[in-house]
OpenMM code with the backbone's topology and positions (N, CA, C; nanometers):
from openmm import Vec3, app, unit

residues = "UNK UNK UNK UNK UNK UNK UNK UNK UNK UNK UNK UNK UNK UNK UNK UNK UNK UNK UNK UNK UNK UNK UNK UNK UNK UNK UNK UNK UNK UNK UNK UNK UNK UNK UNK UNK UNK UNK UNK UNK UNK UNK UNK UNK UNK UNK UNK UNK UNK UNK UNK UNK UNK UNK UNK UNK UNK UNK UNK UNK UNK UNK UNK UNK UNK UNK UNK UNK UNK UNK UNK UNK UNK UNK UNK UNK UNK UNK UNK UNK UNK UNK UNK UNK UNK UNK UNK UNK UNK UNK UNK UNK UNK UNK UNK UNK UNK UNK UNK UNK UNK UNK UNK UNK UNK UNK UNK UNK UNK UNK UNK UNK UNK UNK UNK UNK UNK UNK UNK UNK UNK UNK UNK UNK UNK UNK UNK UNK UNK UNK UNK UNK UNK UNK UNK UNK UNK UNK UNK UNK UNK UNK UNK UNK UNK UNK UNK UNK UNK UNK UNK UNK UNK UNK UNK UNK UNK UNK UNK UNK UNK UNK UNK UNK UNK UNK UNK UNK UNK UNK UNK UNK UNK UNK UNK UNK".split()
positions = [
    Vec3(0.0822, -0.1192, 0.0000),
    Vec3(0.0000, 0.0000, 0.0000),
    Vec3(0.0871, 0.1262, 0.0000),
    Vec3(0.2039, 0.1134, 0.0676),
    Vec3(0.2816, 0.2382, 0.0692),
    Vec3(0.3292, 0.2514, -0.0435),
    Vec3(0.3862, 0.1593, -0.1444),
    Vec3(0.4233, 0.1908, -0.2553),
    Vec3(0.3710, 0.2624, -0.3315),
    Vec3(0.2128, 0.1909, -0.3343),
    Vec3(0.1327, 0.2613, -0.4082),
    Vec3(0.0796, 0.3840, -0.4231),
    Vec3(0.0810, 0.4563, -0.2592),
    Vec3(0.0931, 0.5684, -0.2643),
    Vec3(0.2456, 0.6827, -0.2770),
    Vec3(0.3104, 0.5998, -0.2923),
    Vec3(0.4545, 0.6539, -0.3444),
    Vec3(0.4852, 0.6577, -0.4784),
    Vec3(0.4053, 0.5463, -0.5654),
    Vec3(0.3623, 0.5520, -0.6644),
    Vec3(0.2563, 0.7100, -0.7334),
    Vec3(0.1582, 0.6967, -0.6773),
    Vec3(0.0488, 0.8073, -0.7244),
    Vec3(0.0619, 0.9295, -0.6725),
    Vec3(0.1831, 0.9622, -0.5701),
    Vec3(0.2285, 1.1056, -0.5009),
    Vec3(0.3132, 1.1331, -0.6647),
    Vec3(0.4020, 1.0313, -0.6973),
    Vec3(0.5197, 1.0879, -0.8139),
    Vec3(0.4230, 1.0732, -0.9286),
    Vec3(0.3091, 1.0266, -0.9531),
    Vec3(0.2900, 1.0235, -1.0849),
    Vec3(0.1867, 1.2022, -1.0464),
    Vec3(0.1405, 1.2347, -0.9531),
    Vec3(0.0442, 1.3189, -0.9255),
    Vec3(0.1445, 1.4552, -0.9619),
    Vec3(0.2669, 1.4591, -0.9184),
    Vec3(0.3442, 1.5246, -0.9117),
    Vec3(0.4362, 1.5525, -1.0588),
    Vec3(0.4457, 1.4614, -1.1558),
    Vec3(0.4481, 1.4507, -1.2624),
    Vec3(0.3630, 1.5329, -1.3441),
    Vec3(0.1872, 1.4864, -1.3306),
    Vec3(0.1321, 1.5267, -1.3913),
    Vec3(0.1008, 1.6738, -1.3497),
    Vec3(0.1210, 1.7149, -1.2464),
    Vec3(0.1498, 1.8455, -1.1703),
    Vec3(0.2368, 1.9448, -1.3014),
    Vec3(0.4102, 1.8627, -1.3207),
    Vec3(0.4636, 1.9585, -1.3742),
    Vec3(0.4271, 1.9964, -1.5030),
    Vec3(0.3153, 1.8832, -1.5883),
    Vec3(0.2766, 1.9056, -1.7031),
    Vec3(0.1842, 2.0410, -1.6660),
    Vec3(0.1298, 2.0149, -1.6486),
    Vec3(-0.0281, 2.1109, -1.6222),
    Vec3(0.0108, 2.2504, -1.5453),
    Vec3(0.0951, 2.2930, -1.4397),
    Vec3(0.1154, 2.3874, -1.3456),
    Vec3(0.2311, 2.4470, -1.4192),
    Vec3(0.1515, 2.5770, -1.3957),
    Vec3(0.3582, 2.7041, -1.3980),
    Vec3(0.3803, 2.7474, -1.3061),
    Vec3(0.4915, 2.8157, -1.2807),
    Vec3(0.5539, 2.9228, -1.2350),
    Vec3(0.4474, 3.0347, -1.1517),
    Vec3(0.4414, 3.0042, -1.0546),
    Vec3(0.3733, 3.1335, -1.0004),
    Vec3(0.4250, 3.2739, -1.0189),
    Vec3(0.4954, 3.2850, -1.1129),
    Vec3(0.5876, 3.4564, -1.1093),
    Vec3(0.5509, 3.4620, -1.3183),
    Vec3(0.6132, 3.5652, -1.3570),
    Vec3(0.6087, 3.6353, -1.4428),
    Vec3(0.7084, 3.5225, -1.5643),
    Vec3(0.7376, 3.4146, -1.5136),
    Vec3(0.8162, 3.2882, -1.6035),
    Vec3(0.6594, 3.1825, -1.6301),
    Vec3(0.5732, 3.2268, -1.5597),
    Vec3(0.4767, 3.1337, -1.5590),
    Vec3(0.4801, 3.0887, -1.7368),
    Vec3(0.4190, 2.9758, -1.7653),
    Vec3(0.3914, 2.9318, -1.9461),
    Vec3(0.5043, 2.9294, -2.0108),
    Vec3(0.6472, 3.0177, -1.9543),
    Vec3(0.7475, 3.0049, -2.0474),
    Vec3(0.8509, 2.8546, -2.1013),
    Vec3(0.8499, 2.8420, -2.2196),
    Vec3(0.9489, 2.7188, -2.2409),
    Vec3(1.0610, 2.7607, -2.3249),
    Vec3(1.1834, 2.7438, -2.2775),
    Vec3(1.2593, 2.7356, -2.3723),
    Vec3(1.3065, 2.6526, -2.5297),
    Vec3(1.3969, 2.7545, -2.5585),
    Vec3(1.4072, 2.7762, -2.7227),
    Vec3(1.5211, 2.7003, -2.7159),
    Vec3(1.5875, 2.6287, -2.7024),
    Vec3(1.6817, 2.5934, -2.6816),
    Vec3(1.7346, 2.4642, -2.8028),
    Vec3(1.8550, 2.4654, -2.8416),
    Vec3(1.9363, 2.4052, -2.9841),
    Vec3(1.9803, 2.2441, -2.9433),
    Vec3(2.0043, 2.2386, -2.8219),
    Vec3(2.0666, 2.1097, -2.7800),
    Vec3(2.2009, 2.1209, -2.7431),
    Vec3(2.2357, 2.0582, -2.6985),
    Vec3(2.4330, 2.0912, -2.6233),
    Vec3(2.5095, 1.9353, -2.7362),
    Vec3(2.5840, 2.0302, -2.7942),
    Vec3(2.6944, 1.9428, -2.9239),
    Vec3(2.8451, 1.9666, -2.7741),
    Vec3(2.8704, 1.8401, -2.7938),
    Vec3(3.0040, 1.8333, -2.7649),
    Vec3(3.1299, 1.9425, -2.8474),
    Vec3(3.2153, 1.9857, -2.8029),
    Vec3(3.2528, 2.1005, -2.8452),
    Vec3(3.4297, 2.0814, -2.8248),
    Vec3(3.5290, 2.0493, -2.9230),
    Vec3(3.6317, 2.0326, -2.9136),
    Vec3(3.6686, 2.1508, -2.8036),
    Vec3(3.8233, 2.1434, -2.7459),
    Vec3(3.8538, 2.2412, -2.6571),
    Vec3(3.9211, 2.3306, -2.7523),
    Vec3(4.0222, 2.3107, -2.8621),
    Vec3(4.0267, 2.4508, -2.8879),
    Vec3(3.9750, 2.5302, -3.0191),
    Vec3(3.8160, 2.4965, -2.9713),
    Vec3(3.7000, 2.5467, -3.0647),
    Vec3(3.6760, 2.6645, -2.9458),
    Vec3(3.6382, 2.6597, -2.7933),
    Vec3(3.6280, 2.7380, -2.7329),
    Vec3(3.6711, 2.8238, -2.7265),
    Vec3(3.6021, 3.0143, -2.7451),
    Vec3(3.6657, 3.0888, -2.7535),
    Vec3(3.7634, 3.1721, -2.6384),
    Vec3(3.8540, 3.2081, -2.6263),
    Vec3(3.9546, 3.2244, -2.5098),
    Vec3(3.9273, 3.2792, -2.3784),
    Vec3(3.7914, 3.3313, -2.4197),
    Vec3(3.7652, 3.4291, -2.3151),
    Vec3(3.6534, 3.3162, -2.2766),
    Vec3(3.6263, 3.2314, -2.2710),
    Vec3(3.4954, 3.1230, -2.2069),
    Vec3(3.6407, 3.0828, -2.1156),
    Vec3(3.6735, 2.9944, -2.2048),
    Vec3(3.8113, 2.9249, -2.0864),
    Vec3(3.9093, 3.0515, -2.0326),
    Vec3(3.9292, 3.1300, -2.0085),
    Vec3(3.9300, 3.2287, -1.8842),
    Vec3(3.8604, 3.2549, -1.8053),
    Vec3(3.7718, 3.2717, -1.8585),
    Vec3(3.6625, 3.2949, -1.7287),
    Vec3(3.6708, 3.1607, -1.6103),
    Vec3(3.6327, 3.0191, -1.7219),
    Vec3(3.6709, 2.9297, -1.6306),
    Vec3(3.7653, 2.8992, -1.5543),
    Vec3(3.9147, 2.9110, -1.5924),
    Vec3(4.0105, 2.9167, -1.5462),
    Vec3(4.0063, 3.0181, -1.4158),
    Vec3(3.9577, 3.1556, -1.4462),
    Vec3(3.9449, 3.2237, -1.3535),
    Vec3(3.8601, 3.1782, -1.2237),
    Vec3(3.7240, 3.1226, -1.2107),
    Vec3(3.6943, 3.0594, -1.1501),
    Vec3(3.6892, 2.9454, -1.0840),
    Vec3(3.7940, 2.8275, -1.1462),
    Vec3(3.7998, 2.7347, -1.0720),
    Vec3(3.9409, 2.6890, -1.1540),
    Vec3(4.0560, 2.7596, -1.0834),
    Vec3(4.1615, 2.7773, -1.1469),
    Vec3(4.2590, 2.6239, -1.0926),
    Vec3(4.1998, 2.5135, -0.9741),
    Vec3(4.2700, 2.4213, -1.0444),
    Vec3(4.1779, 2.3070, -1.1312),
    Vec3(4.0669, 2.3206, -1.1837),
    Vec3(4.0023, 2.2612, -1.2460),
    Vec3(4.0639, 2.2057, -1.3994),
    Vec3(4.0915, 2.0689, -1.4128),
    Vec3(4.1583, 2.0548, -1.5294),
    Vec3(4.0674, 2.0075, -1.6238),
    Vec3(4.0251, 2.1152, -1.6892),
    Vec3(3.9430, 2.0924, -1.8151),
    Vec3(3.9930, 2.0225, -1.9045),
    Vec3(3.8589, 1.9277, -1.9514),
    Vec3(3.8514, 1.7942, -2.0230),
    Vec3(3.7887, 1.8299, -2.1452),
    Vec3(3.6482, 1.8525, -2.0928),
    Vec3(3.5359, 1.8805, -2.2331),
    Vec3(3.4801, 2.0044, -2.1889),
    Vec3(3.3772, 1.9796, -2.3325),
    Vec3(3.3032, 2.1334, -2.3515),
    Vec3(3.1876, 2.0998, -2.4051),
    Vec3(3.0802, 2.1792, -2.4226),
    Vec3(2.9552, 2.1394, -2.4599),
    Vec3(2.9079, 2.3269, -2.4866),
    Vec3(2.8292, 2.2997, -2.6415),
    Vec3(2.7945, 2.4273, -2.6864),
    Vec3(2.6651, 2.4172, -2.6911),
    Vec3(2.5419, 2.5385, -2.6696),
    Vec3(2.3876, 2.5248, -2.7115),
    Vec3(2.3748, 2.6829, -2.7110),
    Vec3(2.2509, 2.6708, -2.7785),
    Vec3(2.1791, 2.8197, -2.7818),
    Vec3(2.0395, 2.7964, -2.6875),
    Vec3(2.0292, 2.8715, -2.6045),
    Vec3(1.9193, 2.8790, -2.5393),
    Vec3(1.8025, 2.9926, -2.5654),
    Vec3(1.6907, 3.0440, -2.5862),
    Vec3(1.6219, 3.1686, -2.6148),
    Vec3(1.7236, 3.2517, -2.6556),
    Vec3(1.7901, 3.2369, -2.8134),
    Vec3(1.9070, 3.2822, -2.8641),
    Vec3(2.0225, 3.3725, -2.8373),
    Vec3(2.0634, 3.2954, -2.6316),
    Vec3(2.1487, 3.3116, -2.6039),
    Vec3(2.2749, 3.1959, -2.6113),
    Vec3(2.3833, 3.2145, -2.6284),
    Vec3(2.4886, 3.1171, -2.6487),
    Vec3(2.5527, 3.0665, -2.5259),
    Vec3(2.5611, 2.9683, -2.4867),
    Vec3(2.6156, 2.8849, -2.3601),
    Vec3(2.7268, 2.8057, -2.3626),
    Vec3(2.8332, 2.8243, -2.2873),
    Vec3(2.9131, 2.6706, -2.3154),
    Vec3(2.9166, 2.6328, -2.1945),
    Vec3(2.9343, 2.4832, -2.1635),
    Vec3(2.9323, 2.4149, -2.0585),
    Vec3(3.0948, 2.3715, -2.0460),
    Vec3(3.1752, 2.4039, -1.9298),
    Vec3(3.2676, 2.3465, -1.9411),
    Vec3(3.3159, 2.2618, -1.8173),
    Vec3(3.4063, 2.1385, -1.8389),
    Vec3(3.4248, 2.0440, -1.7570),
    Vec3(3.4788, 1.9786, -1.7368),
    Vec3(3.5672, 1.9274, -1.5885),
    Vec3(3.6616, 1.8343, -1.5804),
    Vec3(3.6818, 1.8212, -1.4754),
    Vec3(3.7633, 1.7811, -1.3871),
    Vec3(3.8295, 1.7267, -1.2539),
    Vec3(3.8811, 1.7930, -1.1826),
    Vec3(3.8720, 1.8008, -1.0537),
    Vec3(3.9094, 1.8849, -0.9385),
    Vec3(4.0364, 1.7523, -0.8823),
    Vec3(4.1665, 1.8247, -0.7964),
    Vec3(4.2414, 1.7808, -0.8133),
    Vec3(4.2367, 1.6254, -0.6885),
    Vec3(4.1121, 1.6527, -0.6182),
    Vec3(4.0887, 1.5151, -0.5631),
    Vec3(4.0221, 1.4505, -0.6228),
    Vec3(3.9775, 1.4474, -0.7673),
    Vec3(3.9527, 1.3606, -0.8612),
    Vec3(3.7926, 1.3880, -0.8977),
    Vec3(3.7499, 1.4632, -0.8002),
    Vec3(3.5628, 1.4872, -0.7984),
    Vec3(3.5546, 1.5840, -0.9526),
    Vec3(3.4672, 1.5638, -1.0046),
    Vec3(3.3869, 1.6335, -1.1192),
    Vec3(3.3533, 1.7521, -1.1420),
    Vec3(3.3942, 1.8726, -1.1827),
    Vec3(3.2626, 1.9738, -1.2014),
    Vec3(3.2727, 2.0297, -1.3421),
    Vec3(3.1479, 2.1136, -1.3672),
    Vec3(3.0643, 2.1687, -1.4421),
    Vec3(3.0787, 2.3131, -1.4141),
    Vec3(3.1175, 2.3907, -1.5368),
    Vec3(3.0750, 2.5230, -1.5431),
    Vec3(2.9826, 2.5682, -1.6121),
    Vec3(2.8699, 2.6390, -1.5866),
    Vec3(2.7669, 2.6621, -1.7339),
    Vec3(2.7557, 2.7881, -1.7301),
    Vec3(2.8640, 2.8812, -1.8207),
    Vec3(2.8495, 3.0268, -1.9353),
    Vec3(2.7845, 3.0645, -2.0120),
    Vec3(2.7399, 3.2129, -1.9632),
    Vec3(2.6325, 3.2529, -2.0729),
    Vec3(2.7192, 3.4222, -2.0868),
    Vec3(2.6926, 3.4670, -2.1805),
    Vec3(2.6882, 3.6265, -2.1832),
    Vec3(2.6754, 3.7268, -2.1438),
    Vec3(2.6906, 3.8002, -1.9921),
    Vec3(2.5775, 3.9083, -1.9403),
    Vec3(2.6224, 4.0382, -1.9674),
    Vec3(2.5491, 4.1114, -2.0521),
    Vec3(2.5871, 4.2057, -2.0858),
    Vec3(2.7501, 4.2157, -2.1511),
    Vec3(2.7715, 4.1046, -2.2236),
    Vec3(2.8548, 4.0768, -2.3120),
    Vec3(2.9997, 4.0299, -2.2516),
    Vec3(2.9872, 4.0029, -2.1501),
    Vec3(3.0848, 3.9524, -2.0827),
    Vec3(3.0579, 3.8131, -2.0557),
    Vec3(3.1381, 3.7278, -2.1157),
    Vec3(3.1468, 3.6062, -2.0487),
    Vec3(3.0971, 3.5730, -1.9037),
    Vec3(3.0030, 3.4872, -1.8499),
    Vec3(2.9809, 3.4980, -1.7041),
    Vec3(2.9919, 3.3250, -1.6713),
    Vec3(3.0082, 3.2794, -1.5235),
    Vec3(2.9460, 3.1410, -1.5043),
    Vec3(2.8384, 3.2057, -1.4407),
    Vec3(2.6971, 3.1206, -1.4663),
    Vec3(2.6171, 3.1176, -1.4492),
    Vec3(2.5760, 3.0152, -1.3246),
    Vec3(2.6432, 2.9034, -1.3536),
    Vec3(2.6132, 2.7964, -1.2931),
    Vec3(2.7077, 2.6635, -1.2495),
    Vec3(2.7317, 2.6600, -1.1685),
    Vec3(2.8337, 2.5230, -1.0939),
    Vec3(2.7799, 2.4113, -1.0584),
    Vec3(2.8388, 2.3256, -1.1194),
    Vec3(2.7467, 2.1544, -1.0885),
    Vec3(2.8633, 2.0803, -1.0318),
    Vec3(2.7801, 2.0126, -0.9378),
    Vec3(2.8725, 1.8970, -0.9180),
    Vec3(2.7701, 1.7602, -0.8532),
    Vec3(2.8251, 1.6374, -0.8950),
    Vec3(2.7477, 1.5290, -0.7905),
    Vec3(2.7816, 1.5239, -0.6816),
    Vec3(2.6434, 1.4665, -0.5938),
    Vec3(2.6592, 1.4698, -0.4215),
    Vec3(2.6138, 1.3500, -0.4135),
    Vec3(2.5862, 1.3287, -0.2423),
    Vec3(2.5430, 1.2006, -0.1949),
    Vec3(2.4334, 1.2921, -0.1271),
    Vec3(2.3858, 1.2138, -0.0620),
    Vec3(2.2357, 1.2716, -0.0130),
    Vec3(2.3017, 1.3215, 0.1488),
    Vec3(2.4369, 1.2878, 0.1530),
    Vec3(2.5067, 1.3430, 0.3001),
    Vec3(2.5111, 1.4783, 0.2991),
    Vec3(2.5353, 1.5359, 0.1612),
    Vec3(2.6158, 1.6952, 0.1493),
    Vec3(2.4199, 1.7977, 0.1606),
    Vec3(2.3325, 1.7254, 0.1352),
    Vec3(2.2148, 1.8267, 0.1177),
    Vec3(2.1983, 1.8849, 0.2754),
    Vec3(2.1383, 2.0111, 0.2377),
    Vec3(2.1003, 2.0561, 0.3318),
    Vec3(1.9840, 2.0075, 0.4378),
    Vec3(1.9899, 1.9787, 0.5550),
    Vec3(1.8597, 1.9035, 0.6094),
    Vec3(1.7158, 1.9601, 0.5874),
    Vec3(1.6762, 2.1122, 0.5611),
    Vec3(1.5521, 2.1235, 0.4797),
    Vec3(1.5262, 2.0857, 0.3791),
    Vec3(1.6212, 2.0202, 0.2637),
    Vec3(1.6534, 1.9823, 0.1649),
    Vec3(1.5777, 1.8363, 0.1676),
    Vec3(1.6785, 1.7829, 0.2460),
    Vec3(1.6344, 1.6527, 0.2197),
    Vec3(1.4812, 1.6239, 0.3007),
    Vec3(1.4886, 1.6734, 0.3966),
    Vec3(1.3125, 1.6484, 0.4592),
    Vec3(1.2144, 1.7009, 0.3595),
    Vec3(1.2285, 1.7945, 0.2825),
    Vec3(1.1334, 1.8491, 0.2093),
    Vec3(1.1124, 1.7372, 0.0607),
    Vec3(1.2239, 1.6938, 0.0635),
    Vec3(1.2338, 1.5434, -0.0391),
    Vec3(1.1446, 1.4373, 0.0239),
    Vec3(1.1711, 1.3916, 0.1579),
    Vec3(1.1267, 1.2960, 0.2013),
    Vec3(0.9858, 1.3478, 0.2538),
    Vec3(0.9432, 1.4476, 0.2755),
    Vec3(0.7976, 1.4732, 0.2679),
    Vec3(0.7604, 1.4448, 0.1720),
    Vec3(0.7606, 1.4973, 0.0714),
    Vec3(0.6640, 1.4824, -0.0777),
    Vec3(0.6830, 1.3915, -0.1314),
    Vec3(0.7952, 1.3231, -0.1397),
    Vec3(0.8205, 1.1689, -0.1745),
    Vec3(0.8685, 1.0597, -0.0615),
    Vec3(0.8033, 1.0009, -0.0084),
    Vec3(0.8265, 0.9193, 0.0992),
    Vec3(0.8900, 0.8119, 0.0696),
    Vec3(1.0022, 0.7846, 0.1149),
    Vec3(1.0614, 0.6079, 0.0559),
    Vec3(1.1471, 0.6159, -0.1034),
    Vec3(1.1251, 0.7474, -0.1632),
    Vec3(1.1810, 0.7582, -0.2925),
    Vec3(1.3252, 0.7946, -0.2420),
    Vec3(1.3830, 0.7032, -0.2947),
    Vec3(1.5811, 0.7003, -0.3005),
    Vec3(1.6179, 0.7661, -0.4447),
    Vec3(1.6387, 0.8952, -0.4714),
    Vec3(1.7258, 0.9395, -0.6271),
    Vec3(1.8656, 0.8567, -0.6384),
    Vec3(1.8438, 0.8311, -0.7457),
    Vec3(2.0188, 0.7635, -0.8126),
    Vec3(2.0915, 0.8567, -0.8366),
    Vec3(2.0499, 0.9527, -0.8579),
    Vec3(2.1865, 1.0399, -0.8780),
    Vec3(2.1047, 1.2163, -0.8183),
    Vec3(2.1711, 1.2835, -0.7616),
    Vec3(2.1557, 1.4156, -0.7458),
    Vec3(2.3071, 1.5309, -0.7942),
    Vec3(2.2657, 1.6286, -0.8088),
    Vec3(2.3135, 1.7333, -0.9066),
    Vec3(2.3235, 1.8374, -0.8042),
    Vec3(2.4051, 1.8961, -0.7836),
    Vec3(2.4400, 2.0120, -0.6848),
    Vec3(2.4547, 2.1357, -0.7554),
    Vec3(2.3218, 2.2021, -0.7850),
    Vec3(2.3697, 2.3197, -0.8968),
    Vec3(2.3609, 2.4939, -0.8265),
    Vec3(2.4647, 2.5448, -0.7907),
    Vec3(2.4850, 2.6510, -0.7513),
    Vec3(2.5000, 2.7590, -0.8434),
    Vec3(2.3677, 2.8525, -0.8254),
    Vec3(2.3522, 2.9904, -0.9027),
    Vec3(2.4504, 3.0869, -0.8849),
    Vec3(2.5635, 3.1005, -0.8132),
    Vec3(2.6381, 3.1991, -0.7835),
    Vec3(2.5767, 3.2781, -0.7008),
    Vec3(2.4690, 3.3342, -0.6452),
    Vec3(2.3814, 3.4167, -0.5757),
    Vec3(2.3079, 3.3823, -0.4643),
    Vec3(2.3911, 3.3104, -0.4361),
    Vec3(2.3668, 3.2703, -0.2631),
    Vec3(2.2027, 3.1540, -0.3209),
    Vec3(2.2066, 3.0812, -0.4277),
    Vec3(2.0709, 2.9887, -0.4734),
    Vec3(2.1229, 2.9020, -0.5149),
    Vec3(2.0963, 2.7491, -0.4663),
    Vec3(2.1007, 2.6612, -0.4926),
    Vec3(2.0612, 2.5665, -0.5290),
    Vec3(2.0317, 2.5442, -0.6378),
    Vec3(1.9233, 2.4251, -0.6979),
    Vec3(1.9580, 2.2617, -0.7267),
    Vec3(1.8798, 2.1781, -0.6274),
    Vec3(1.9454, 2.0552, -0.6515),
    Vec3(1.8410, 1.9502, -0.7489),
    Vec3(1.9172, 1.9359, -0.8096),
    Vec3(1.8555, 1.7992, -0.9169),
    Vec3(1.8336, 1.6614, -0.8864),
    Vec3(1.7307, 1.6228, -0.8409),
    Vec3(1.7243, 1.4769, -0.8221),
    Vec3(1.6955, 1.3987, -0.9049),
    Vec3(1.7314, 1.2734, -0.9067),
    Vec3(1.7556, 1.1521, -1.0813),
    Vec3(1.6831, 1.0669, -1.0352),
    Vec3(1.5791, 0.9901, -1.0641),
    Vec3(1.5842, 0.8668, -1.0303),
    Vec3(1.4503, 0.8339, -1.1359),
    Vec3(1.3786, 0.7233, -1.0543),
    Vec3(1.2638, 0.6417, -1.1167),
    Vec3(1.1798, 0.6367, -1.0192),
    Vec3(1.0832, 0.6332, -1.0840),
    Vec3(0.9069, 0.6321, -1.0105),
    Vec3(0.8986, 0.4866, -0.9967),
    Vec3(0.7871, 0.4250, -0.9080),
    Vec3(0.7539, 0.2933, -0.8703),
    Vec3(0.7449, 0.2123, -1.0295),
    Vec3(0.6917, 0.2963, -1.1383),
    Vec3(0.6367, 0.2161, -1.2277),
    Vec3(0.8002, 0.2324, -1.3165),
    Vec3(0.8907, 0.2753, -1.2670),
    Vec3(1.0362, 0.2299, -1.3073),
    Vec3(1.0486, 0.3508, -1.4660),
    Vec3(0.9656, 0.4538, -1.4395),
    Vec3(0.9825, 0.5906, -1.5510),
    Vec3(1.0706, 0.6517, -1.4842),
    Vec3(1.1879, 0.7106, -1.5685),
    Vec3(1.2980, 0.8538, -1.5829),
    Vec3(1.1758, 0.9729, -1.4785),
    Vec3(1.2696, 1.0128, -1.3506),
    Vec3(1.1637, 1.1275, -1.3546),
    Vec3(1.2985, 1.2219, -1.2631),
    Vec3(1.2733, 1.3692, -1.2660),
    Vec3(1.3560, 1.4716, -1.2320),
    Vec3(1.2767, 1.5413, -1.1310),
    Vec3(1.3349, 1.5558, -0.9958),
    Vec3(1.2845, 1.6319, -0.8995),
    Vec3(1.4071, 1.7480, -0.8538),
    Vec3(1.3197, 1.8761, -0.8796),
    Vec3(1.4344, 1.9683, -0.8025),
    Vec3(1.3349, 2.0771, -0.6955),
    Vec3(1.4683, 2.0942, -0.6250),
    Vec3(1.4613, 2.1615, -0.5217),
    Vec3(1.5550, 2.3147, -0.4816),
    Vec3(1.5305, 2.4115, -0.4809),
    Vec3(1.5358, 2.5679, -0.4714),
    Vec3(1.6063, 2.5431, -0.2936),
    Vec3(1.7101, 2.5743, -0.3106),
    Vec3(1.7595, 2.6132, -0.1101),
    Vec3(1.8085, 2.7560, -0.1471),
    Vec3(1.7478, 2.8452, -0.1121),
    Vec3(1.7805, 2.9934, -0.0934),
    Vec3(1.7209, 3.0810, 0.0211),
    Vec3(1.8354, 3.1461, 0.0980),
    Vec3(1.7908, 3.1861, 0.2175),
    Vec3(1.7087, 3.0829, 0.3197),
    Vec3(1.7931, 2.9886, 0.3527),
    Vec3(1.7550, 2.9107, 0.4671),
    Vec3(1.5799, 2.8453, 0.3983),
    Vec3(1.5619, 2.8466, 0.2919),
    Vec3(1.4163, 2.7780, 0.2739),
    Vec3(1.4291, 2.6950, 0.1843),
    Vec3(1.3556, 2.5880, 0.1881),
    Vec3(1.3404, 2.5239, 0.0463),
    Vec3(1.2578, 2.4942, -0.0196),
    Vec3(1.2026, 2.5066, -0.1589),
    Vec3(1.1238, 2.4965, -0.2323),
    Vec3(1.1104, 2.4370, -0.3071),
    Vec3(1.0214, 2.3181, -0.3253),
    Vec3(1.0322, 2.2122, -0.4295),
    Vec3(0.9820, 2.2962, -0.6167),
    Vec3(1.0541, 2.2894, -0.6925),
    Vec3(1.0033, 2.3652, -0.8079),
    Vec3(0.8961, 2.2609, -0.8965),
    Vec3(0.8319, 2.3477, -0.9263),
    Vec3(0.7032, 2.2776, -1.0455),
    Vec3(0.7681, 2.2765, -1.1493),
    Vec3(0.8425, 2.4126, -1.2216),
    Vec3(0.9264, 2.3905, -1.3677),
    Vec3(1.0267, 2.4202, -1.3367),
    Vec3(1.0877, 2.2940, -1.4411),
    Vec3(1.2984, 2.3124, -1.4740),
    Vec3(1.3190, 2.4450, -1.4147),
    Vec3(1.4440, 2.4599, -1.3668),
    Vec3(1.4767, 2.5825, -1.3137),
    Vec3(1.5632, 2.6433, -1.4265),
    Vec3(1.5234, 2.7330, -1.4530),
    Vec3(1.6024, 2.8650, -1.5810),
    Vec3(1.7009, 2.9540, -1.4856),
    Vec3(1.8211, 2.9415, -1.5594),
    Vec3(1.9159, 3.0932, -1.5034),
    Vec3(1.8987, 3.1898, -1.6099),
] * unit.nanometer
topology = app.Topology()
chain = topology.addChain("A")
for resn in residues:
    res = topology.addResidue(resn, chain)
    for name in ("N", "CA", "C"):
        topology.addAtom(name, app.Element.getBySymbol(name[0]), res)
């Protein structure tokens, strides 16, 4: 019986993100977005990998990943921190300056914040994510990505907003 309602909370919640927006002024919006092409490294233009460099200056960049989003240009860049852990930079333009936008890295469910994870284990009871995403806005906002599968064994994505000591489960993908 518990499954089952662990079952029909994620499918309710699913059908939630189809149907529900944004309570703010993003409400209905979807992005325009090209897809992310793998992107040789010295296709990247000098000033993306500075910036990165500048920001996570012992990060030994590996790959790159290019997209257009609502016909802004992004590169994703990425590689190894020198205790071997993973990260992600994601660059966009602001006001014509190269910026990171966004820092990823994988966690364990140890590193979340405890409103974090209770606010997980409220709305989904018994649901274990396979993988979570540690994505830091630069602006004191943190958005975490949860991976996993629903009872009936479907791909499903849960995220969660930690900004200013609160957390907020989001209805749509989170946009920077």
């Amino acid at each position: 019986m518990k499954k089952l309602a662990s079952a029909m909370l994620i499918l309710m919640f699913l059908f939630g993100l189809a149907a529900c927006g944004k309570p703010d002024a993003e409400e209905g919006r979807k992005v325009d977005a090209s897809g992310k092409e793998a992107t040789d490294l010295d296709a990247v233009p000098e000033a993306v990998m500075a910036v990165a460099r500048a920001a996570q200056p012992q990060l030994m960049i590996s790959e790159a990943e290019y997209e257009t989003r609502d016909g802004n240009e992004y590169y994703d860049v990425g590689g190894t921190l020198p205790d071997g852990s993973e990260l992600e930079l994601d660059m966009t333009r602001i006001d014509g300056v190269w910026t990171v936008v966004e820092t990823q890295r994988d966690i364990g469910m140890e590193l979340l914040p405890g409103m974090v994870e209770g606010l997980l284990s409220d709305k989904f009871p018994g649901w274990q994510p396979e993988r979570i995403i540690e994505s830091d806005q630069g602006d004191g906002v943190v958005v975490y990505e949860f991976f996993g599968k629903t009872d009936a064994g479907e791909d499903t994505k849960i995220e969660i907003k930690w900004a200013g000591q609160q957390a907020e489960l989001l209805i749509d993908e989170w946009v920077h």
